[in-house]
N, C-alpha and C positions, 0 to 999 in steps of 0.2 A: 187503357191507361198506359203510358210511355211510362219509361226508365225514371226520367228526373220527377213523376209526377208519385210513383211507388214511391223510390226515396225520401221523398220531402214526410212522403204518409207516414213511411216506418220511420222514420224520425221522431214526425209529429207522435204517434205513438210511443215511441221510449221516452221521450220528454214527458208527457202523462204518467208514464211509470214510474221516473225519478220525480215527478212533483208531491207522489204521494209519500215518497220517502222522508218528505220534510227535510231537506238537505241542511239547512242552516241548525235547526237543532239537532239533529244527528252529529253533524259536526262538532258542535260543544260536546256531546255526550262522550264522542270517543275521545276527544280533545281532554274534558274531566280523566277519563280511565285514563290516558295514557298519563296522565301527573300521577295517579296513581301507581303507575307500572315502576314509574325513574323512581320514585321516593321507596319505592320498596328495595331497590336495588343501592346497595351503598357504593359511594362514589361513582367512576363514570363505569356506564354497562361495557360489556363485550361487545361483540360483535355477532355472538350467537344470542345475546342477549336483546340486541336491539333487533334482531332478525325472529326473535321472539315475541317483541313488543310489538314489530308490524303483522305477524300474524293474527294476533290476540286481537289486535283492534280490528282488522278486519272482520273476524269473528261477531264481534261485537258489533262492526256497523251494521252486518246484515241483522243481524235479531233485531235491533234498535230500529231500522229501516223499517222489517217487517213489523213490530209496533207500529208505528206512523201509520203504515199503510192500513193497519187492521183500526185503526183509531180513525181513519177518514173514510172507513166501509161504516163504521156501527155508526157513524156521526152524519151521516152523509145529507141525510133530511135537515138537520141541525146546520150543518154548513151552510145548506142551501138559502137560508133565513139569514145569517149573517155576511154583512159585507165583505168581511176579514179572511172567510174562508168559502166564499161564492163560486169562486174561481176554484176550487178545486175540483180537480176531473171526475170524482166520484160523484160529485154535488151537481156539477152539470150534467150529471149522463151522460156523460164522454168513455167514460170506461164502466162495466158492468158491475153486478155486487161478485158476479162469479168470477171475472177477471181480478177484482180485486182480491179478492178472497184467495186466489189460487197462486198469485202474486205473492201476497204478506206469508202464505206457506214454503212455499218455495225460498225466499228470504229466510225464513228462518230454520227449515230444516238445515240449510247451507249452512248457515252461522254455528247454529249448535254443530254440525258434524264435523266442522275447521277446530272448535275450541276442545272439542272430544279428542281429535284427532292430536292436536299440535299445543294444546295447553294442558290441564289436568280435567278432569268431570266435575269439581268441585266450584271451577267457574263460569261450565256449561251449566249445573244447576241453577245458580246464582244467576245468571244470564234468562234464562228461561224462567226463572221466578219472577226475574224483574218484568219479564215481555206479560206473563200472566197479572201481577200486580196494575201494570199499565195498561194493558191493552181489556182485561175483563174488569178487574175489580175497582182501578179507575174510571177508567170511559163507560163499561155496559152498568155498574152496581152505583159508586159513589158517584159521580158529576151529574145524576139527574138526582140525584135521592137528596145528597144534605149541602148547606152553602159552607162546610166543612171540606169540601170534597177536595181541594185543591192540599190541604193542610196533612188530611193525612192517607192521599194519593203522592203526596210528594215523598213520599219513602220509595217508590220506586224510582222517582227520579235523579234520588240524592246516590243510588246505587254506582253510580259508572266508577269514580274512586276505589269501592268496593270490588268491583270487579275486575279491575286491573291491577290492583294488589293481591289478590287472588290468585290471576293469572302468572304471578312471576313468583310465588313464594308459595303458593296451595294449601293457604291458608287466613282468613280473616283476622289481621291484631288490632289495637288499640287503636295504630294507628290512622289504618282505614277505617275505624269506626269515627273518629274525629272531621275525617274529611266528609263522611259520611253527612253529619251532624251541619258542616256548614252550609252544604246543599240543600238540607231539609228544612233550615231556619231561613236560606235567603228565596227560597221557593214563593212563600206566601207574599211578600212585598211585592216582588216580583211582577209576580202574575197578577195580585188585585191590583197592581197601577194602570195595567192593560185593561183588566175588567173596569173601573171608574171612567175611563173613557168611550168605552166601547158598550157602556151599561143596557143603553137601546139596544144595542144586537141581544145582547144576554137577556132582556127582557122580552124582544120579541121572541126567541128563540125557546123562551122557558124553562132553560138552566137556573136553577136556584142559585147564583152565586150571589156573594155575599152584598153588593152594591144593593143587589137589585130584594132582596130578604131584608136588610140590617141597615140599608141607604149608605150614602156616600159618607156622610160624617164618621159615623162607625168604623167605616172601613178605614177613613183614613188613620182615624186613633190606631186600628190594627197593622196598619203599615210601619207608623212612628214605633209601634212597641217591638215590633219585630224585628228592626230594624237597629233596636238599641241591644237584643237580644242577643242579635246574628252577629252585634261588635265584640259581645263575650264573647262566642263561639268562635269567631276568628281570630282569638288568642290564645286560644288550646294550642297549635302547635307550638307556639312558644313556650308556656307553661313546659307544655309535655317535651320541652327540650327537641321538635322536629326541627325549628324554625328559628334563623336567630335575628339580629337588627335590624335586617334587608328588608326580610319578610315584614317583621313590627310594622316598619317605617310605612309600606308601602301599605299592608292594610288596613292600617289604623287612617290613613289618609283618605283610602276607597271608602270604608265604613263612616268616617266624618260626613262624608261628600255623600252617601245614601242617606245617612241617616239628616241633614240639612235639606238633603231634597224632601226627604218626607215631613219633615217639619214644617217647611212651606207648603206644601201640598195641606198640611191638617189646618195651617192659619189660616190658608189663601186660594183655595182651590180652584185651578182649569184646567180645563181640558188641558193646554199646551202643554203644562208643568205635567200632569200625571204623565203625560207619553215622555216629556226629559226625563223624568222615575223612573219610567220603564226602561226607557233608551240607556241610562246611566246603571240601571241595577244589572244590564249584561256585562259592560263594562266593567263594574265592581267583579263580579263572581269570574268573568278572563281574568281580570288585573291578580286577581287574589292566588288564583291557581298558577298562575306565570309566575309570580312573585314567590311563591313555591319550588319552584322548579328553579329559577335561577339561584334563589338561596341556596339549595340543596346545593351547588356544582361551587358556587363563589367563596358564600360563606362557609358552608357544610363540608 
């Protein structure tokens, strides 16, 4: 084997390795934590401050990565049934369960021993609960057991806030517990608008979720309700004085425009609309956390 024919391999191989990472939702996660981090910090940070924020979130991507990764070893049979996750390299026998496995360790030894190291223990815990919450008691216990499993598996997911206010204050207040809260409420919309269209996979696949347990109608009612829910919950930081007319303005607009998607999805259901739901409820949940963040510097 020549020079460019090794390289193209070890390539092809690290690109398998980042695929497991799940880059796009790691992305938001730490993207979530680091709103976390600025809103903890009043007015603008330092410089040792913001050289603490990029520590911390490294930290955190590694553990989060290694989630992913440990989420596409236990799931890997599962993948391999659905379209959506076919392509991943666990699923194709492209990378072993012991590659993987040794992988998602290694990720996460790294991350906790950055966040030991360079933040406090308080958010290494926090961190490493969240990786146990997702990676065992979501993927191995709840998402084959109940069509619940999204609802309240999403408390891990709703954590990155938490853990980036942690990170700079070493400590969980009120405040993170609210940020917490809007992650946890826009979870379910979220993810069942993926599931309503994708229902065949999740049915061949024999995941209990809720489409394919409680039908499409059901679900959609649980969209619309969650969805009116998640518009209370995104007026906490205002209530609680984090957030002033910026922030209003802009998520009472994201929240209309989720909660009108879901509406039409529960009168008029297709396929097309459930994936703009989905497409529009990332949307929503960036728009809402930026809308945070700018407040915080403009208004705040």
């Amino acid at each position: 084997m020549n020079a460019q024919a090794l390289s193209e391999s070890s390539s092809s191989r690290w690109s398998q390795f980042y695929a497991l990472t799940k880059p796009r939702v790691v992305q938001l996660i730490v993207f979530c934590a680091l709103i976390g981090m600025v809103l903890a910090v009043p007015g603008l940070p330092t410089l040792a401050q913001l050289g603490h924020m990029a520590v911390a979130c490294l930290g955190i991507w590694f553990v989060s990565a290694a989630a992913a990764a440990f989420n596409c070893l236990v799931e890997r049979h599962i993948d391999a049934k659905m379209k959506r996750t076919s392509w991943r390299p666990t699923a194709k026998g492209e990378l072993s369960p012991q590659q993987a496995l040794a992988f998602s360790a290694i990720l996460c030894l790294t991350g906790a021993a950055i966040l030991l190291a360079f933040t406090n223990p308080l958010t290494m815990w926090l961190t490493l609960a969240t990786f146990i919450g997702y990676a065992v008691i979501y993927t191995v216990i709840l998402k084959p057991a109940t069509p619940q499993n999204i609802v309240i598996g999403g408390a891990s997911g709703a954590m990155p806030p938490v853990l980036g206010w942690a990170a700079m204050t070493g400590n969980v207040g009120p405040e993170a517990l609210i940020l917490f809260l809007i992650i946890f409420l826009w979870t379910p919309p979220h993810f069942w608008a993926l599931a309503l269209y994708r229902v065949e996979d999740y049915r061949q696949s024999g995941l209990p979720m809720l489409p394919v347990t409680h039908g499409p109608k059901y679900t959609q009612l649980q969209i619309l309700l969650y969805t009116l829910v998640l518009f209370a919950g995104c007026l906490l930081p205002v209530i609680f004085g984090m957030s002033g007319w910026l922030y209003l303005a802009v998520a009472s607009v994201l929240c209309l425009g989720f909660s009108w998607y879901a509406l039409r999805l529960w009168m008029n259901y297709s396929d097309a609309l459930a994936r703009k739901t989905f497409r529009f409820s990332l949307i929503h949940l960036s728009g809402v956390f930026a809308a945070l963040l700018i407040d915080h510097y403009i208004v705040g």
